[in-house]
N, C-alpha and C positions, 0 to 999 in steps of 0.2 A: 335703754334706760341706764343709768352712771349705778353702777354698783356701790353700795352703800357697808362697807366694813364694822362701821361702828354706829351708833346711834349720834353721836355726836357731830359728824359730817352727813347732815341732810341734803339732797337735792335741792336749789336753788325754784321755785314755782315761778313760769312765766305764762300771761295768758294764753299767749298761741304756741306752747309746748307741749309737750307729749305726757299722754294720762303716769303718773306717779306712785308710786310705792315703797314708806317713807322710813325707814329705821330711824325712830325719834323718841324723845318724850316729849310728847303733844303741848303738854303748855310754853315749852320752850320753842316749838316749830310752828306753832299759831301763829305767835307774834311775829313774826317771817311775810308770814299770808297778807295781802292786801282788802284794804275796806270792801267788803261788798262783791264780793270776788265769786260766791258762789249761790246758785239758784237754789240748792237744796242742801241740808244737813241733814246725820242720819246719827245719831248717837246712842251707841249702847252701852255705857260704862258699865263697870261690875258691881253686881247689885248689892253689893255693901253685906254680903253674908263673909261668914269667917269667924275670928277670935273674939270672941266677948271685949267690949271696951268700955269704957266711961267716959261718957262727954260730957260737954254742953251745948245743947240744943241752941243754933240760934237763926234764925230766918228773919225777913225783912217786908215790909208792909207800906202799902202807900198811906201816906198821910197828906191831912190838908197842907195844901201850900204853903211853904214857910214853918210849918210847926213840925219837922223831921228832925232827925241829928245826921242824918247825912243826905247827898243829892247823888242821883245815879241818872239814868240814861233821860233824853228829852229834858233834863232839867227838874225831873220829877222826883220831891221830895219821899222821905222815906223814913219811916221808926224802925228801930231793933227791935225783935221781939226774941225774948230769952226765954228758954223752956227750962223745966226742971232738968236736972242731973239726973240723968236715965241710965241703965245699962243695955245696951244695945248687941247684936250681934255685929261685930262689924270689924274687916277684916284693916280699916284706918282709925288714925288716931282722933280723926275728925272727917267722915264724910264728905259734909258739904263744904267744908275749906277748900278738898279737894274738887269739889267738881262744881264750887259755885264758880271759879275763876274763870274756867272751860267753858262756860256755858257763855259766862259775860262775851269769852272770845268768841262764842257763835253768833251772838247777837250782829257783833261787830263785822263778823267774815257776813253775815248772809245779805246778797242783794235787795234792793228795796221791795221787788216780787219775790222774795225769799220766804222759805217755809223752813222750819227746824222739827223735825221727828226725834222726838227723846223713847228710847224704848229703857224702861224699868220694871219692877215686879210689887205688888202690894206693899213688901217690904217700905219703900220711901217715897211712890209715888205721891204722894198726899204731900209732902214736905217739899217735894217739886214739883208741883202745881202751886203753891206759897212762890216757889223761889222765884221761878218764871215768868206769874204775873208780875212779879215787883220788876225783874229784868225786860219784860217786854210791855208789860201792860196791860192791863186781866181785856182790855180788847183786840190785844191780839191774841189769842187763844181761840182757837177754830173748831177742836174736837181731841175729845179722848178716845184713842182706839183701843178696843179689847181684843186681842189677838187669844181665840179659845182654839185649844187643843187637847186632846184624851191619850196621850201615852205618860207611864210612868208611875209610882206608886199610888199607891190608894189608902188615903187617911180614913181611920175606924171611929175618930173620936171626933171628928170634923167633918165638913165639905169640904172634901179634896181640891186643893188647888190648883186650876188647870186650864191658867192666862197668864198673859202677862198684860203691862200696858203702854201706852204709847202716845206721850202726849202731841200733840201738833199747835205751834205756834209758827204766826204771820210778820213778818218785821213790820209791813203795812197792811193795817186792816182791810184799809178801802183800795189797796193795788197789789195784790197780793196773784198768783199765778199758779192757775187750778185747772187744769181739762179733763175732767168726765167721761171722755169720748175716748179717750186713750187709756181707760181702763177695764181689766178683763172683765168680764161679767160673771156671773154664778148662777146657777139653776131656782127657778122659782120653788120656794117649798112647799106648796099650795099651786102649783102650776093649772090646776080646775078652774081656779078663780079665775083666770086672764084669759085673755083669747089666743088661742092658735100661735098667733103670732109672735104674742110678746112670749109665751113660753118658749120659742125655739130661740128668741134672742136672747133671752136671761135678765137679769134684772140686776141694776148696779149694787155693789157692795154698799152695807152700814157701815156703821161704825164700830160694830162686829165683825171681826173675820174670823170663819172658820178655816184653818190652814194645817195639816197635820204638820208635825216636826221633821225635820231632814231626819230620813231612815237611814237608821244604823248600817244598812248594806245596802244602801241608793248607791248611784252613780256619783249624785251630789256629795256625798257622803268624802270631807278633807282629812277629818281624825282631830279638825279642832273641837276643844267640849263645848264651846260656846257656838259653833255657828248654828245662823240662824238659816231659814228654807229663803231661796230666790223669790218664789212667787209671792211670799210675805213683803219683800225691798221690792217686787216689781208691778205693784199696784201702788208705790208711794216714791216712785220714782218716776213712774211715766204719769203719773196726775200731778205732781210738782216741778217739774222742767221739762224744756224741749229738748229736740235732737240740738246736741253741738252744746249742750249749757255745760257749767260746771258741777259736780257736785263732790262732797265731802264726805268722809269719815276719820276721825279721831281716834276712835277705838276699835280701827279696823276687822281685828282676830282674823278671822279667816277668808276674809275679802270678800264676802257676799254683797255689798255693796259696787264694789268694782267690778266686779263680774256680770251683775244684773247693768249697771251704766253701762260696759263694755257691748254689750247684747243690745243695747237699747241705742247705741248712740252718743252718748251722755262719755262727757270729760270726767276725771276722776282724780283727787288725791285720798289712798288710803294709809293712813297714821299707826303705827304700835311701835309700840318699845321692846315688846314682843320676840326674838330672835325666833322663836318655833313658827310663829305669825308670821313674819317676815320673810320666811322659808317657802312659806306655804303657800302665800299670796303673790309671790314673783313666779310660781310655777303654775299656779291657777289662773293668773293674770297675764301668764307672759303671752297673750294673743292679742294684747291689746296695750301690751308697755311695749 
């Protein structure tokens, strides 16, 4: 793989070229990527905590035909909708400036059997679930995953918060690409109910995953703060592309995605801007660059 010095000199992507790892700033190295180019997207931006800011809220909405102020994807009209002037936590000047554009470019990167896995935290999912349906189209929307986990502080004055979420969109509803079969199973929880049999094979996952966090003194374990556990990317990578597909990451961190495709078969480009990331993911990845 071509050594990347600077973020600004990205690797060139060609279909029958070798999996990637990318010193970029992503919205500049999207526009690079070809239409349609990848079976599966896996996106985890940073979940908008940080410095207190002042914005203005604003998201987008389908409207009747013709009666929008602006057209977005399919030809589908579209209203603004403006929120009050909030103070948010939030470590941009504007959130979704930032990652509405990124997303548009996922839309654009994902093959027609394409699936997009948006991973966020309560903090915004709700404002992207607005964003997405307007970007993709509230029927392409497939499932919200709760990915529940129990390490880490324990709130005294609340129910401690202890998921994240995971929204999944289809570029096309009705051809969209899904196998079941190629997904691990989990133990019945109630295994009495079923017979013999079905308990020893287990029972496909909800839309609930129980998945504990990459332990702090795992094997798995890179020393990035954000990465996430493989077996989380490896039940939504082998249910949304085959062996040999391509798939994506944009905010790669510490390559859990590549690594899970790498394992599986699955092409890969993974994105940061990251120089610690970038570090981390050419030595984690290098069996498969």
């Amino acid at each position: 793989m071509t050594e990347l010095p600077v973020p600004s000199a990205p690797p060139a992507w060609r279909a029958d070229g070798a999996n990637l790892v990318v010193h970029a700033e992503n919205a500049e190295y999207l526009a690079s990527l070809p239409d349609a180019a990848f079976t599966m997207i896996y996106v985890d931006p940073p979940f908008n905590t940080g410095r207190a800011q002042r914005r203005q809220q604003t998201t987008m909405v389908r409207a009747v035909e013709g009666s929008g102020d602006r057209i977005g994807f399919k030809g589908q009209s579209y209203s603004t909708v403006k929120g009050i002037l909030a103070s948010y936590d939030d470590a941009f000047d504007d959130y979704w400036d930032f990652l509405a554009p990124r997303l548009a470019e996922a839309w654009r990167l994902l093959a027609d059997d394409g699936t997009l896995y948006l991973h966020l935290d309560y903090r915004e999912v709700h404002y992207a679930k607005v964003m997405l349906d307007a970007l993709f189209g509230r029927d392409c929307f497939l499932n919200e995953i709760i990915w529940a986990y129990d390490y880490g502080a324990r709130a005294k004055r609340k129910w401690p918060a202890k998921h994240d979420n995971i929204l999944v969109y289809v570029k096309n509803p009705s051809g969209y690409y899904f196998n079941s079969e190629e997904v691990d199973r989990e133990p019945y929880m109630a295994p009495g109910l079923v017979t013999a049999e079905k308990a020893a094979l287990g029972k496909l996952p909800t839309d609930v995953w129980w998945h504990t966090i990459v332990s702090p003194t795992g094997r798995e374990k890179t020393g990035y703060p954000t990465q996430k556990p493989e077996g989380l990317l490896r039940r939504a990578v082998a249910a949304s592309s085959r062996e040999g597909d391509w798939v994506l990451d944009f905010f790669a961190g510490s390559g859990t995605l590549g690594a899970v495709a790498g394992k599986l078969g699955r092409r890969f480009v993974c994105v940061d801007r990251n120089p610690q990331a970038v570090d981390i993911m050419r030595a984690r990845l290098a069996p498969w660059t």
